[in-house]
Each structure stands twice: as C-alpha cells, then as structure tokens.
TILUMDREN-227523 format. One line per 5 residues: number of its first residue (from 0); their letters; for each residue x, y negated, z of N, C-alpha, C. Coordinates in nm, 3 decimals. Layout:
<rozas>
NUM) a) X:Y:Z:X:Y:Z:X:Y:Z | ...
</rozas>
This chain:
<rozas>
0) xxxxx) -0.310:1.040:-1.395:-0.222:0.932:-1.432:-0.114:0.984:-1.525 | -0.075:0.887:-1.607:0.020:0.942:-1.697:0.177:0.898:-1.640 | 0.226:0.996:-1.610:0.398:0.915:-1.577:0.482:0.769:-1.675 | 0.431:0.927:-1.829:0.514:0.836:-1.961:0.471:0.702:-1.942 | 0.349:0.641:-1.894:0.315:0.512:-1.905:0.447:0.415:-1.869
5) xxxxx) 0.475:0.285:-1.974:0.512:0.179:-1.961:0.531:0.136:-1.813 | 0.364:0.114:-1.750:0.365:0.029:-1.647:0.435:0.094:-1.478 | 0.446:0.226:-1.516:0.480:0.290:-1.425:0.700:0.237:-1.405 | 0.728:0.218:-1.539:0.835:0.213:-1.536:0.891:0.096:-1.527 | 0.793:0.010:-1.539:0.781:-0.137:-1.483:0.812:-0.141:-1.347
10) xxxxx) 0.713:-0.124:-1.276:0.686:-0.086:-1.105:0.788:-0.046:-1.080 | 0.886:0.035:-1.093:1.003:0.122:-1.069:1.131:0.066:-1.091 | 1.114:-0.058:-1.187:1.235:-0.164:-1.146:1.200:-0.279:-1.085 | 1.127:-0.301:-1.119:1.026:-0.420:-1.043:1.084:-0.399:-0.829 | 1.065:-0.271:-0.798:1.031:-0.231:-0.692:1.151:-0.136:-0.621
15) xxxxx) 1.225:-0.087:-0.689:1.292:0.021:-0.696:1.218:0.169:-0.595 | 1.114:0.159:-0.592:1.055:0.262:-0.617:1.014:0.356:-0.671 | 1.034:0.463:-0.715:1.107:0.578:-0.783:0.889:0.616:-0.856 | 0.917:0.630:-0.996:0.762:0.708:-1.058:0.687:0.833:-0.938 | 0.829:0.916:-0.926:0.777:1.036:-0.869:0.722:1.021:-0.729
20) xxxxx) 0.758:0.874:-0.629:0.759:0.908:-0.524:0.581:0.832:-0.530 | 0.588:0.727:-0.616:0.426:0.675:-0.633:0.284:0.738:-0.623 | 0.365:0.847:-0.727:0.264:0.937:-0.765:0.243:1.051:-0.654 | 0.357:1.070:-0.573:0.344:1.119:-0.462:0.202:1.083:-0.343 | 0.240:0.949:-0.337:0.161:0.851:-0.298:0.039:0.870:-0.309
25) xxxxx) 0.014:0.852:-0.464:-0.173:0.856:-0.490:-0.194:0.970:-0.451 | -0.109:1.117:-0.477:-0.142:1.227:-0.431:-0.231:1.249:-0.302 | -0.139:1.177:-0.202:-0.142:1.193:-0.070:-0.254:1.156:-0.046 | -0.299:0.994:-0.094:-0.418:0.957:-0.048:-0.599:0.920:-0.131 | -0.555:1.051:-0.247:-0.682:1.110:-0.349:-0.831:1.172:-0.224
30) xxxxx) -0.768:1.229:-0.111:-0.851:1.228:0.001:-0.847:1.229:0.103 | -0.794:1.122:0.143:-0.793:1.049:0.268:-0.882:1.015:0.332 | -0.926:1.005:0.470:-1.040:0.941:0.528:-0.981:0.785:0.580 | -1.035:0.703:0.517:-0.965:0.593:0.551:-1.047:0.516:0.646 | -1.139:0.582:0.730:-1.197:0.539:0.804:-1.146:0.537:0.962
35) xxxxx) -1.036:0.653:0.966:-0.964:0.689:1.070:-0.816:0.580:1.049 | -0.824:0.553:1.179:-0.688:0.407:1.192:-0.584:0.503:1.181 | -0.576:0.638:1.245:-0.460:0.680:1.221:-0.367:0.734:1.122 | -0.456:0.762:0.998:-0.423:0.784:0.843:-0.380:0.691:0.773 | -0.465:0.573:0.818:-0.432:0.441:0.760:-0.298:0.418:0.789
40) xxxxx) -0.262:0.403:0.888:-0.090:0.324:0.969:-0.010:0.426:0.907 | -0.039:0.542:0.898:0.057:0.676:0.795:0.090:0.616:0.676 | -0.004:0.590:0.652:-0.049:0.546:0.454:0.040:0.395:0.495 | 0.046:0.326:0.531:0.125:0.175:0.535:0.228:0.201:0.595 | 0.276:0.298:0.710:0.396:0.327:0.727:0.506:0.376:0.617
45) xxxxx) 0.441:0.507:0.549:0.484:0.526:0.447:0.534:0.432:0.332 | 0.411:0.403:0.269:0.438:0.291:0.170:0.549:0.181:0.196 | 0.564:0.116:0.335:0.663:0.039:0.374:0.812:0.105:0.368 | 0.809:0.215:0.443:0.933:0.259:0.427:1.010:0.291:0.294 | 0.894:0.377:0.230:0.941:0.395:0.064:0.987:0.265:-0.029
50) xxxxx) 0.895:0.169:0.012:0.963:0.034:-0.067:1.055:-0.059:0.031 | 1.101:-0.028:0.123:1.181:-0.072:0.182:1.170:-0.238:0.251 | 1.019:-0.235:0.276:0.982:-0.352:0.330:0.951:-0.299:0.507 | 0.981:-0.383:0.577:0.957:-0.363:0.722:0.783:-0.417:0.705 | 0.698:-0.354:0.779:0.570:-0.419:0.798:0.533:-0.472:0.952
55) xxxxx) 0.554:-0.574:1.010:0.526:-0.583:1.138:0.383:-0.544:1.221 | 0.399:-0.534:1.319:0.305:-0.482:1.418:0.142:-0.527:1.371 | 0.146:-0.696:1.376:0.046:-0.745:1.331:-0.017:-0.735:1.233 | 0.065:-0.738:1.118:-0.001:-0.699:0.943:-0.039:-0.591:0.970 | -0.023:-0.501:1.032:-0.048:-0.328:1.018:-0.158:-0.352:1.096
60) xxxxx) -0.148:-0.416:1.183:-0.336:-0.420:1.250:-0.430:-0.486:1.146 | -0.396:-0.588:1.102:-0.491:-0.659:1.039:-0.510:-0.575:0.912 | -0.387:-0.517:0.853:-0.438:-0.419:0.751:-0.503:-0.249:0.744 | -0.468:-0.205:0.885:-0.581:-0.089:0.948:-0.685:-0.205:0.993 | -0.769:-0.311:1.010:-0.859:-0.346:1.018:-0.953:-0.358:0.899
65) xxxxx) -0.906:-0.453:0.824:-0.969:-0.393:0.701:-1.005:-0.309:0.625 | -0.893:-0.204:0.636:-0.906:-0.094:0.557:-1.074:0.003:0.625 | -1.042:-0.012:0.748:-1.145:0.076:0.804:-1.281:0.059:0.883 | -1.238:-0.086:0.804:-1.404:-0.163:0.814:-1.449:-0.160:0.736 | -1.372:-0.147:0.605:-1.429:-0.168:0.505:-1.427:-0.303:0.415
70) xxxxx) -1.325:-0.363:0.475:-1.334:-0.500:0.401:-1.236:-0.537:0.339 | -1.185:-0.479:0.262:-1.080:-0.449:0.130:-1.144:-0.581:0.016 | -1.008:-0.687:0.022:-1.053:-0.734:-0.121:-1.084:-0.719:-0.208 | -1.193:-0.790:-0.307:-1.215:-0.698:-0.417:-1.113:-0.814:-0.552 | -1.028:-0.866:-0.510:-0.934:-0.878:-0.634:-0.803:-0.929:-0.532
75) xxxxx) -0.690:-0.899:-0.653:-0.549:-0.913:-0.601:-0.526:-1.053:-0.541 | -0.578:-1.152:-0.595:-0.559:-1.275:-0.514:-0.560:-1.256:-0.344 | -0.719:-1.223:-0.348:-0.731:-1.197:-0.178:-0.613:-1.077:-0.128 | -0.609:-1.014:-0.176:-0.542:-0.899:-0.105:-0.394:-0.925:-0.076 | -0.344:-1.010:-0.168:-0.219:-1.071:-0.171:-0.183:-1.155:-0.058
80) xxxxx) -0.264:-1.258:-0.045:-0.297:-1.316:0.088:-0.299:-1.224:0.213 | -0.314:-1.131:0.248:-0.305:-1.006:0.351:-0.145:-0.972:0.347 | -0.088:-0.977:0.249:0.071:-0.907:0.247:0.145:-1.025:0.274 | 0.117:-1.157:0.221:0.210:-1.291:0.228:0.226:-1.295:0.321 | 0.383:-1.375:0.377:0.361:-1.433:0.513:0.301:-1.542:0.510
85) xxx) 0.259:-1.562:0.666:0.212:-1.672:0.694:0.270:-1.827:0.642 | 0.161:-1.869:0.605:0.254:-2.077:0.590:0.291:-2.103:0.754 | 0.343:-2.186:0.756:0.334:-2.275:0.872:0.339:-2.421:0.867
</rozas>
C-alpha cells in the first residue's frame, strides 16, 4: 500500500484515524486465521477502540459470526447493514 495515497488521507480526516495506525492494522491482519473467533474479537476490538467507536456485545457476535463462517458480504451495501444500528 502506498501511504502518499490521497485516499489514505481522506480516511484520516474522515475518521480521525491516524495513516500509520491503519496500516498497522492491515499489517496485523495480512495473516490472520480468521477462522478462529478469538482473533476475530482482537481484530474488532482493536479496530473499535482505534476509531473510537464502542462495539456492543451483540454486533461483535454477529460480526465474529460471519467472519468465521465465512459469510462476509461481498459489497459495501451489505456489509454496511452489519455496522448500522438497528431501525426500530
């Protein structure tokens, strides 16, 4: 990945999540077994804390469920729907 990129510096105000800590990020999980729940909740613990979103109990199940079933959206619409809160 290129740092200099534009979009990176997008994300980083967008988010106030810092280039270096992102890239940290992909680092971490270039080989991951994401088949194990307990890497997964690392990997979303993390990510939550770094962007400063709380993730509740439930999203973190439903998103270690997917992840390690294997049933990862295959476009941002769906996946977006996984992070939204609920309507009521």
């Amino acid at each position: 990945m290129d740092s200099n990129n534009p979009f990176f510096d997008n994300v980083e105000k967008k988010t106030n999540v810092k280039k270096d800590e992102i890239f940290k990020i992909a680092d971490s999980v270039s080989n991951a077994d994401f088949s194990d729940p307990q890497v997964v909740k690392a990997l979303i613990a993390r990510i939550g804390q770094t962007a400063g979103v709380p993730v509740s109990k439930e999203k973190e199940d439903a998103i270690v469920k997917a992840i390690t079933s294997g049933n990862i959206p295959g476009n941002f619409s769906s996946l977006s729907k996984i992070f939204s809160p609920k309507q009521k």
